[in-house]
C-alpha positions in Angstrom: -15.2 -5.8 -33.4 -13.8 -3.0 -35.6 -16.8 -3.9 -38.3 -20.2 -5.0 -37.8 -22.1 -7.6 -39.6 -25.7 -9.2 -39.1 -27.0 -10.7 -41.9 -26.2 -14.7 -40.9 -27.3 -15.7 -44.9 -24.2 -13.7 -45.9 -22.1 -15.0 -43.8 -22.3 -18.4 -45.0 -22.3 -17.6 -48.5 -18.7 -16.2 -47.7 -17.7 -18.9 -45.5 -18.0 -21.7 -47.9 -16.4 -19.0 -51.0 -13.3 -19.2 -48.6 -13.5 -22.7 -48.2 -13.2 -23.3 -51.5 -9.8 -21.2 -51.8 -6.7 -22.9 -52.4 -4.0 -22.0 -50.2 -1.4 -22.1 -52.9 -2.9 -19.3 -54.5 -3.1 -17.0 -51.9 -1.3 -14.4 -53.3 -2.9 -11.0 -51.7 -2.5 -7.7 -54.0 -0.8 -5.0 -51.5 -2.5 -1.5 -51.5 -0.6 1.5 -50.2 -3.0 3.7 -48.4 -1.1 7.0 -49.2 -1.3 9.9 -46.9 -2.3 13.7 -46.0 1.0 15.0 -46.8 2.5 13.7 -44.1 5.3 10.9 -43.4 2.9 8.1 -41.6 -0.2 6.6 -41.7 -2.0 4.0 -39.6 -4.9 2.1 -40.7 -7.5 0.8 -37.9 -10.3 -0.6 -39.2 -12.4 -2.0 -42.2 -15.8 -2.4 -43.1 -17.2 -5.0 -45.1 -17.8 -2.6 -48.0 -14.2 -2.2 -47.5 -14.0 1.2 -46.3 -10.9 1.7 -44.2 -10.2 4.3 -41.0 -7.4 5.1 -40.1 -5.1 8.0 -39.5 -2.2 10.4 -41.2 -0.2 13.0 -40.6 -0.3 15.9 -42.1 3.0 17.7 -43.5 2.6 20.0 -40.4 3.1 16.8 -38.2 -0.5 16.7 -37.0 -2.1 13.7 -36.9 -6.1 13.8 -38.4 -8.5 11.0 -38.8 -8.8 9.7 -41.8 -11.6 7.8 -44.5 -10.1 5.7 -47.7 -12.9 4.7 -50.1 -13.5 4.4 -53.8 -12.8 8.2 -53.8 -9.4 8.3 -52.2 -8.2 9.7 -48.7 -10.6 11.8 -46.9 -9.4 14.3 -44.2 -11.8 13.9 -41.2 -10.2 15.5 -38.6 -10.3 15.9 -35.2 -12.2 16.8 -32.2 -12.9 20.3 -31.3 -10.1 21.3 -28.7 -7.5 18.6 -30.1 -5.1 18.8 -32.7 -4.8 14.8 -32.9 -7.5 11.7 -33.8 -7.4 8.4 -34.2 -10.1 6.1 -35.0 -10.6 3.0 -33.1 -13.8 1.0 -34.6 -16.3 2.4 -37.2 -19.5 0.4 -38.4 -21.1 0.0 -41.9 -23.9 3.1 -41.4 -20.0 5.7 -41.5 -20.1 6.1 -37.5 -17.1 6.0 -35.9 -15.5 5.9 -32.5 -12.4 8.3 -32.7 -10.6 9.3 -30.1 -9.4 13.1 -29.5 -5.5 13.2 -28.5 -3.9 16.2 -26.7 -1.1 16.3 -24.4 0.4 13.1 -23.0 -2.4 13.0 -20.5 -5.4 14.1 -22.3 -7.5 11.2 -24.2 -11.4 11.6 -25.1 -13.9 9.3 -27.1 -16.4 11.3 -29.3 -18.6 9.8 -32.0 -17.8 10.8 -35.2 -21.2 10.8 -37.3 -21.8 12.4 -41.3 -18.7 15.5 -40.0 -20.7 15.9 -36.4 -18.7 15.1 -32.9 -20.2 13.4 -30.0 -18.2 13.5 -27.0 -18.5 9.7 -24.9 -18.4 11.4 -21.7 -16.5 10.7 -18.8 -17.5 8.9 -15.2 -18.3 11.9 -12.6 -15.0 13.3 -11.3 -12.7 12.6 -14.2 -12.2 14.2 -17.6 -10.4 11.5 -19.5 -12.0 9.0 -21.7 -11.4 6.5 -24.4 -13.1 4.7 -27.6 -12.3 0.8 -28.4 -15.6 -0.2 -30.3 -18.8 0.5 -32.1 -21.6 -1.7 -32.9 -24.4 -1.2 -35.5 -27.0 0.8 -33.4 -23.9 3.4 -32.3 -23.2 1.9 -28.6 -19.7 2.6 -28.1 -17.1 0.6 -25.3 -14.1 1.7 -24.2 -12.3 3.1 -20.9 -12.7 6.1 -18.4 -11.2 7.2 -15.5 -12.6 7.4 -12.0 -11.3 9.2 -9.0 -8.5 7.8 -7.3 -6.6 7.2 -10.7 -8.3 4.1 -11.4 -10.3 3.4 -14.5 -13.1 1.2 -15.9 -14.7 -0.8 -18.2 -17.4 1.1 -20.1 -20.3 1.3 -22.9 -22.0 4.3 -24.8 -25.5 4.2 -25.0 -27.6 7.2 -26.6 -25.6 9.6 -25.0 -25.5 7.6 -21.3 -22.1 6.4 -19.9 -22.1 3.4 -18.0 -19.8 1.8 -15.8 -19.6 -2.1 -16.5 -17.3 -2.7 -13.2 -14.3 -4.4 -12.7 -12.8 -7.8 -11.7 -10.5 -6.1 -9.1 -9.5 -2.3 -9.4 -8.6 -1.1 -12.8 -10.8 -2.4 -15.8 -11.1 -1.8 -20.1 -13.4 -2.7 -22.4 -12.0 -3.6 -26.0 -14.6 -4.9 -28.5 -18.6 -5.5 -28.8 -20.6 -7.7 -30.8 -24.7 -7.1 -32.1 -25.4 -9.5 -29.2 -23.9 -6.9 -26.7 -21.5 -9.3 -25.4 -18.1 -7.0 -24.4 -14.8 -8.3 -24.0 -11.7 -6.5 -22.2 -9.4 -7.2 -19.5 -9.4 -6.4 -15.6 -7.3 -6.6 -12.9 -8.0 -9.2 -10.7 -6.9 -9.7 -7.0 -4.7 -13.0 -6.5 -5.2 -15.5 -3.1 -1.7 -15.0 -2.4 -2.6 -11.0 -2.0 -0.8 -9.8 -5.1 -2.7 -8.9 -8.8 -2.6 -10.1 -12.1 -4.7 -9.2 -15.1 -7.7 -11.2 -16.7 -9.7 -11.4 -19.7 -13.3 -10.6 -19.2 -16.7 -11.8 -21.0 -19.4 -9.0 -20.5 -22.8 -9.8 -20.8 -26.2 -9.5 -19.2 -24.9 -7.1 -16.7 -22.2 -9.6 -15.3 -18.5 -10.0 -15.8 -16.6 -12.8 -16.3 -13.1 -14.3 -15.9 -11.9 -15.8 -19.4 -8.9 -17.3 -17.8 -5.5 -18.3 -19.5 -4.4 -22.1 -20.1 -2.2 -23.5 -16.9 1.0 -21.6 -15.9 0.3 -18.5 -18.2 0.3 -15.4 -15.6 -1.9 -13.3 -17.5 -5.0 -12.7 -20.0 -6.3 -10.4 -22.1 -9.1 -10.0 -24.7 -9.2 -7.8 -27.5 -11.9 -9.2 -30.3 -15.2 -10.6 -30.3 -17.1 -11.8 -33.0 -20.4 -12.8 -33.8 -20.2 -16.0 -32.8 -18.6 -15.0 -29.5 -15.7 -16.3 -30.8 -12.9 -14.2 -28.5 -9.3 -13.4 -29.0 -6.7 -11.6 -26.8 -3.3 -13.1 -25.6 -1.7 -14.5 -22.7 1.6 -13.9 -20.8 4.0 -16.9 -20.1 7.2 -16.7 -17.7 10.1 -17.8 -19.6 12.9 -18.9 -16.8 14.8 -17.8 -15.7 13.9 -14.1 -16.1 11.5 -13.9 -19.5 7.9 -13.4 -20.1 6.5 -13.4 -23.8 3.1 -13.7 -25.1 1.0 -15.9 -27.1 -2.0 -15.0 -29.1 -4.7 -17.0 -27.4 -8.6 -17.9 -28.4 -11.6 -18.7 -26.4 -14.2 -20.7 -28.4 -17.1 -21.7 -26.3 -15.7 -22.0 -22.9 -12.6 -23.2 -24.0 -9.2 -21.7 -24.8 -6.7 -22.4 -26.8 -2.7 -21.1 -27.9 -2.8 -20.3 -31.6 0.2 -22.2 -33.6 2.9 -19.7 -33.9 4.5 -18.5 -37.2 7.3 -20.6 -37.4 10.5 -19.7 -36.5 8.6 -16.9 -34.5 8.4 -17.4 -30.6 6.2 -14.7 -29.6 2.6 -13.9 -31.0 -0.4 -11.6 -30.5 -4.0 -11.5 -32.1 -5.5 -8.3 -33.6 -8.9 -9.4 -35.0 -10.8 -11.9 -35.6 -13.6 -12.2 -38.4 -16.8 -14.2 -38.4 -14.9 -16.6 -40.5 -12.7 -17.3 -37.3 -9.5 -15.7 -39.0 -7.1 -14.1 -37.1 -4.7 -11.4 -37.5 -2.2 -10.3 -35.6 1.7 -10.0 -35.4 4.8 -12.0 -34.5 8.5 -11.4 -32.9 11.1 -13.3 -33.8 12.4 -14.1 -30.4 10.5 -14.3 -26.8 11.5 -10.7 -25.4 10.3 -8.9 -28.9 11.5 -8.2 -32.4 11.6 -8.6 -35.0 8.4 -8.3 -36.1 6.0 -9.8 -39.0 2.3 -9.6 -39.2 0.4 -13.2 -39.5 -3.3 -14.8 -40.9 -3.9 -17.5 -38.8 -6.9 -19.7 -40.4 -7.8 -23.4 -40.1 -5.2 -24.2 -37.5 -2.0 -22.7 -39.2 -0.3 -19.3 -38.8 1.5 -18.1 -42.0 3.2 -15.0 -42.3 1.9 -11.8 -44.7 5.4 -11.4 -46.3 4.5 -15.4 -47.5 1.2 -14.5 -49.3 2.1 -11.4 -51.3 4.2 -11.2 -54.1 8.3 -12.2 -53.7 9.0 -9.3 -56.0 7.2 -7.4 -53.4 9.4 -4.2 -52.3 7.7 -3.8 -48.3 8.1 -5.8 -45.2 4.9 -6.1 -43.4 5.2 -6.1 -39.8 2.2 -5.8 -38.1 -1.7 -6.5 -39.2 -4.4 -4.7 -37.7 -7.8 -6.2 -38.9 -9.4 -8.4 -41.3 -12.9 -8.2 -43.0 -15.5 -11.5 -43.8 -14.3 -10.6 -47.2 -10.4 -11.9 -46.5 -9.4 -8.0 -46.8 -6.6 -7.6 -44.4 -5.1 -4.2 -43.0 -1.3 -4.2 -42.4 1.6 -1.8 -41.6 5.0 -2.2 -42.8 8.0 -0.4 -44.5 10.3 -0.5 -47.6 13.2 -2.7 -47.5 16.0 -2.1 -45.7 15.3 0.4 -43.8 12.7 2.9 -44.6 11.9 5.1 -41.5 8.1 5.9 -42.2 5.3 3.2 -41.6 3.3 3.2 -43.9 -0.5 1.6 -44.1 -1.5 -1.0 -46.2 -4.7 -3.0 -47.8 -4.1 -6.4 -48.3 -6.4 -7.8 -50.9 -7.1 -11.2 -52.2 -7.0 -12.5 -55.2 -10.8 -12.5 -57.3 -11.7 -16.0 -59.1 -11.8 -15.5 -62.7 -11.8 -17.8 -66.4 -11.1 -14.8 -68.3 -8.7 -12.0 -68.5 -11.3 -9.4 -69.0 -12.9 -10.3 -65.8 -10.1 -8.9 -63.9 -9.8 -5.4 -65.8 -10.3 -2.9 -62.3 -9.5 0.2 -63.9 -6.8 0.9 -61.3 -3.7 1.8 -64.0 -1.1 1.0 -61.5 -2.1 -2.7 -61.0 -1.0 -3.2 -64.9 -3.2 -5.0 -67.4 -4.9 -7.4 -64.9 -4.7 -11.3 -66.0 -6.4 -14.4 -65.5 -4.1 -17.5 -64.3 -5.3 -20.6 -62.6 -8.5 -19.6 -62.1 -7.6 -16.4 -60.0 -6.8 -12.9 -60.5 -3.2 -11.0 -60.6 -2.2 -7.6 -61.3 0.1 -7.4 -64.8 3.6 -6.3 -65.0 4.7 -3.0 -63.4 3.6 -0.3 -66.7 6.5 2.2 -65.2 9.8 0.4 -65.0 12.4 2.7 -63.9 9.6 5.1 -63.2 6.8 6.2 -60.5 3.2 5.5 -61.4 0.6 8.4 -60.3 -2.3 6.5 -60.0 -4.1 10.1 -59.9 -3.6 11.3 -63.5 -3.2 7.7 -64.4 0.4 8.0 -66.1 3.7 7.5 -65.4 6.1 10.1 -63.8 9.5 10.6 -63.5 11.4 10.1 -60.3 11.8 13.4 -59.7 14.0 15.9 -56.4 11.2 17.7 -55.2 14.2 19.8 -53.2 12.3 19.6 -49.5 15.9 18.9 -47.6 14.3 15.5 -46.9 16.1 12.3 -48.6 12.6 10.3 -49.6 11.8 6.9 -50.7 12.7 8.0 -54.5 15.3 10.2 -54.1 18.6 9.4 -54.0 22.6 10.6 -54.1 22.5 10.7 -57.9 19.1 11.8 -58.5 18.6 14.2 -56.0 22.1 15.3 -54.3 20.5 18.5 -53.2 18.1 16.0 -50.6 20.5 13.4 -50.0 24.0 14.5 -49.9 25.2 16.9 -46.9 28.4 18.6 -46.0 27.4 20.2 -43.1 29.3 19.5 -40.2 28.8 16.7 -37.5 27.8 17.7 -34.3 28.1 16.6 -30.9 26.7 13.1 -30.0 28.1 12.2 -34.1 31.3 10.0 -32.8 33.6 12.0 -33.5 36.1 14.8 -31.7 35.9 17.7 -33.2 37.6 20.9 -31.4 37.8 23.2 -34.3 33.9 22.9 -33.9 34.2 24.1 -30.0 33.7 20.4 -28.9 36.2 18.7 -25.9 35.6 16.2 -22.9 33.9 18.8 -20.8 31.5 20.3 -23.5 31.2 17.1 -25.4 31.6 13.9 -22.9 29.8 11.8 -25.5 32.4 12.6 -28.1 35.4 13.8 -26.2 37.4 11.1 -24.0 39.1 12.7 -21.1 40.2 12.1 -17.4 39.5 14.6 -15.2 39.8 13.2 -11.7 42.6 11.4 -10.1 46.7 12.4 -10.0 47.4 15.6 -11.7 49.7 14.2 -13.7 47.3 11.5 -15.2 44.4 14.2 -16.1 43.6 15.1 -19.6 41.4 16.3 -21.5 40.8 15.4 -25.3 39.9 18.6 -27.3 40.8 20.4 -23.7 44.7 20.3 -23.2 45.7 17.5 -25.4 44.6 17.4 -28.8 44.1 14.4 -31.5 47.1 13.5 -32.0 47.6 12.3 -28.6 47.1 8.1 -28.6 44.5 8.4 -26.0 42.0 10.2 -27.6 42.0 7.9 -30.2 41.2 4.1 -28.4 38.7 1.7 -27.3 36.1 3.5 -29.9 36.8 7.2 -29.3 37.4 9.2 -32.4 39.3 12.8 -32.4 39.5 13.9 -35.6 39.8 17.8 -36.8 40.1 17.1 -40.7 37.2 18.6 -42.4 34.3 16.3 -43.2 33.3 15.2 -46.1 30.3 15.7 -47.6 28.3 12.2 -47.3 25.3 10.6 -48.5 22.0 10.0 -46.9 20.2 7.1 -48.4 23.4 5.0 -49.2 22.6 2.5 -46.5 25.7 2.9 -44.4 25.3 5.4 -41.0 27.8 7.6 -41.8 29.8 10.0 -39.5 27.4 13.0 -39.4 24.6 11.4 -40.0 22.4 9.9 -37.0 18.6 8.6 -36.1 17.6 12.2 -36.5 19.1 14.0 -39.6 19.4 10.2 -41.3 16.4 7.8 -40.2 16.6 5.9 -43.5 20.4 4.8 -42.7 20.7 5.2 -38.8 17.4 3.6 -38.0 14.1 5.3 -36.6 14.7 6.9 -33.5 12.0 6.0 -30.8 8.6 6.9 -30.7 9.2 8.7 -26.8 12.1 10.3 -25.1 13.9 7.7 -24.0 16.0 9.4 -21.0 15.1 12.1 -19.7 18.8 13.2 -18.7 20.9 12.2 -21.3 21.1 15.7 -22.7 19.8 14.3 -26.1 16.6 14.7 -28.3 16.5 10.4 -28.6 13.0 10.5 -30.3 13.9 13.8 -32.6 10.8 16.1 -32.1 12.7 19.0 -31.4 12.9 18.7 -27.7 15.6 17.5 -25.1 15.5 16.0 -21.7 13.0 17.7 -19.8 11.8 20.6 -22.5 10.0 17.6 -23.7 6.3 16.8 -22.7 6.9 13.4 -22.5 9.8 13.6 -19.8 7.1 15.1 -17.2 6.1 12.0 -15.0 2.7 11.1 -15.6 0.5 9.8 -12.5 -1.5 6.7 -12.2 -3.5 5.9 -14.8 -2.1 7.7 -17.4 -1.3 6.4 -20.4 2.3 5.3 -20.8 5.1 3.3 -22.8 8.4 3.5 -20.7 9.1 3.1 -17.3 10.1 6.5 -16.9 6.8 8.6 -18.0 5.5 7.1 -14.9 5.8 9.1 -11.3 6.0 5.5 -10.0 8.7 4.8 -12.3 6.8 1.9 -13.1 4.3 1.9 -16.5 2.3 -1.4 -16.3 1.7 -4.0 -19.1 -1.3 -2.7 -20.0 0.3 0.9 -21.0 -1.1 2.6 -17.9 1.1 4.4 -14.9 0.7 2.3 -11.8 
């Protein structure tokens, strides 16, 4: 699990303090994380003090490991030798299992202990290695490669790696509890000769199959809690050519689908607390999106966006975990469209009979009131303004000038971020051949014919120019007229404006290169085609999101190269 807990006394005192919560007041009180400068956070995981891990980048674009507590956001780092982190589990005594990111194809677990790094190790012949989990006492479980390519299931033990085997050839271990019990999922050999991937139960030095309910393909754990209580999902063939998941749970030798969000046909669980709530998130059709993060408790899946405020300004899309306490993590953005993803803590509402028992102190929250018995945050003290928690007071919404149209800044207020004049460039939509641009220079923009009959060749920006009928049909655009400037932040994807010099109105571009011979920058890091890491083929075993990073040409459901 991403927090440990052992105190069974406890437990039960929260248990029946959730029982005794009426769903109709679930109204959680959402916490932005904030960042290290940077444009997106992540949180990972939660203590039950309520201490969150996470990461952030930093305005550079570097991407540290990160601590939010009482005090704020603390910079933890990263590794020696990486430039990335990001933590996967932390338990109650501040340990936590972060893992070191480099290029594409360089991964290592350390433990992260009072500012001091522990590397996990690898298995003998490899030099990769990766961190799901952390129990009380330090042990850590993850993944490292083996020779061949492969990798396996392991667990960190006072500085000894061990290999906890597989159910067929490649194997990961995702979550431990204070019993030692280890979940994960394996590839498993099939009678028919082919593979298919299972779930796994670890314990006593012996792995088992936690199989799938009838006709799903596929299983996989991710959470165990202490009442070996397991979650994961499963993977269902859709005819005639679909498969989508469900968020599944295995509860003493039995499993079951959890209830989807409605009007949501594909799910997957997160976490799970010792409560048996689960998190997790939601798509709105059976191959993916749109997405909204879910609580799933006592039989019934309801979504995030449900239990927060309707005056609430962010679309949550994803959840992460969930403490014993009800505290959720979450992810989500800023209606319509705000390109950065930004971290969230979900809290629930305190029981109260009096107003001055909700006072926090937090000046942002408002002056806290008491109403039916439960706890809610006053009206917004900065109308019309921002609120700076920090010096407690209200601040103007001010340009800060950075060339970068943020969440606060807009054509009026700040023209100097938001409004641009500078000409479109190829790949915009449109023609342009006072700017150089014509069918053999600009293809994406430029329509031409260029094989065939003489007579029947042209070439738009080339030998014809826009006024000729063909260069301006079936969506092609030739126009020379100067641009106007336009705005950035109205909501509309103007001409000029695209994924990469507009995010907030064009849309985020991906998170990878997308095609590595399309003579774009799709994900807008600076890099096209094959000047970008991420367009060198990656062999097997290596992490992996399309298709295309593999050398196979085939990345596998579980985000490794085959």
């Amino acid at each position: 699990m991403n927090r440990k807990r052992t105190m069974i006394f406890v437990l039960t005192a929260c248990f029946l303090a959730a029982a005794a919560f009426p769903a109709s007041a679930q109204e959680y009180e959402i916490i932005e994380l904030g960042t290290l400068g940077g444009t997106s956070t992540r949180a990972r995981v939660i203590t039950e003090d309520g201490v969150v891990y996470g990461w952030s980048t930093l305005a550079s674009g570097e991407k540290h490991a990160v601590r939010w507590d009482a005090s704020g956001i603390v910079d933890l780092g990263a590794p020696p030798g990486f430039l990335s982190a990001s933590p996967a589990a932390a338990n109650d005594a501040g340990q936590v299992a972060i893992n070191g990111e480099g290029d594409p194809q360089s991964f290592r677990g350390y433990l992260w202990d009072a500012g001091s790094w522990t590397p996990m190790g690898v298995l003998p012949g490899t030099s990769e290695s990766t961190a799901a989990d952390i129990d009380s006492g330090g042990r850590m479980v993850g993944t490292s490669f083996v020779l061949g390519g492969e990798y396996r299931a392991v667990i960190w033990d006072a500085g000894v790696l061990t290999d906890l085997g597989t159910l067929g050839s490649d194997s990961s271990a995702r979550s431990i509890n204070e019993t030692g019990q280890i979940v994960g999922y394996s590839d498993i050999d099939l009678p028919d000769g082919g593979q298919s991937q299972r779930g796994f139960l670890w314990e006593n030095g012996a792995m088992t199959v936690l199989d799938p309910p009838p006709d799903y393909r596929t299983s996989y754990a991710v959470d165990i809690n202490e009442l070996g209580q397991i979650v994961g999902s499963g993977t269902l063939f859709v005819p005639p050519y679909f498969t989508t998941h469900h968020a599944l749970l295995w509860d003493n030798g039995t499993v079951i689908r959890l209830d989807s969000v409605p009007g949501y046909g594909r799910t997957s669980a997160a976490d799970i607390n010792n409560l048996g709530q689960v998190v997790g998130n939601a798509a709105g059709s059976i191959s993916g999106g749109p997405y909204t993060a879910y609580l799933w408790q006592d039989g019934v899946a309801q979504r995030l966006n449900d239990l927060v405020s309707p005056d609430s300004v962010w679309d949550l899309t994803t959840a992460a975990a969930i403490n014993d306490a009800g505290q959720i993590l979450a992810h989500g953005r800023r209606y319509p469209d705000d390109p950065y993803v930004t971290a969230f803590l979900l809290q629930p509402p305190t029981a109260c009979t009096h107003d001055s028992e909700c006072i926090d102190g937090v000046f942002c929250d408002g002056v806290e009131v008491c109403v039916g018995g439960w706890c809610q945050n006053g009206a917004d003290p900065c109308p019309g303004q921002g609120c700076n928690e920090g010096i407690g007071a209200c601040v103007p919404l001010t340009c800060n000038g950075d060339g970068v149209c943020g969440t606060f800044e807009d054509c009026n207020s700040c023209p100097s971020d938001c409004i641009s004049s500078q000409p479109p460039g190829c790949g915009d939509g449109i023609c342009q051949p006072s700017s150089g641009e014509d069918c053999l220079s600009c293809e994406a923009d430029c329509r031409g014919k260029l094989k065939g009959k003489a007579s029947a060749r042209y070439c738009c920006g080339g030998d014809v120019d826009c006024t000729d009928a063909r260069c301006n049909r079936e969506g092609w655009v030739c126009d020379d007229a100067p641009q106007a400037p336009f705005c950035c932040g109205d909501g509309s994807c103007d001409a000029g404006e695209d994924r990469c010099s507009c995010a907030i109105d064009c849309g985020d571009p991906p998170p990878t290169e997308t095609d590595c011979g399309d003579g774009f920058d799709n994900d807008c890091d600076g890099a096209t085609d094959g000047l970008d890491s991420e367009c060198l083929c990656r062999s097997k075993g290596a992490p992996c999101t399309w298709d295309n990073h593999c050398c196979s040409g085939i990345c596998k459901r579980n985000g490794m190269c085959r």
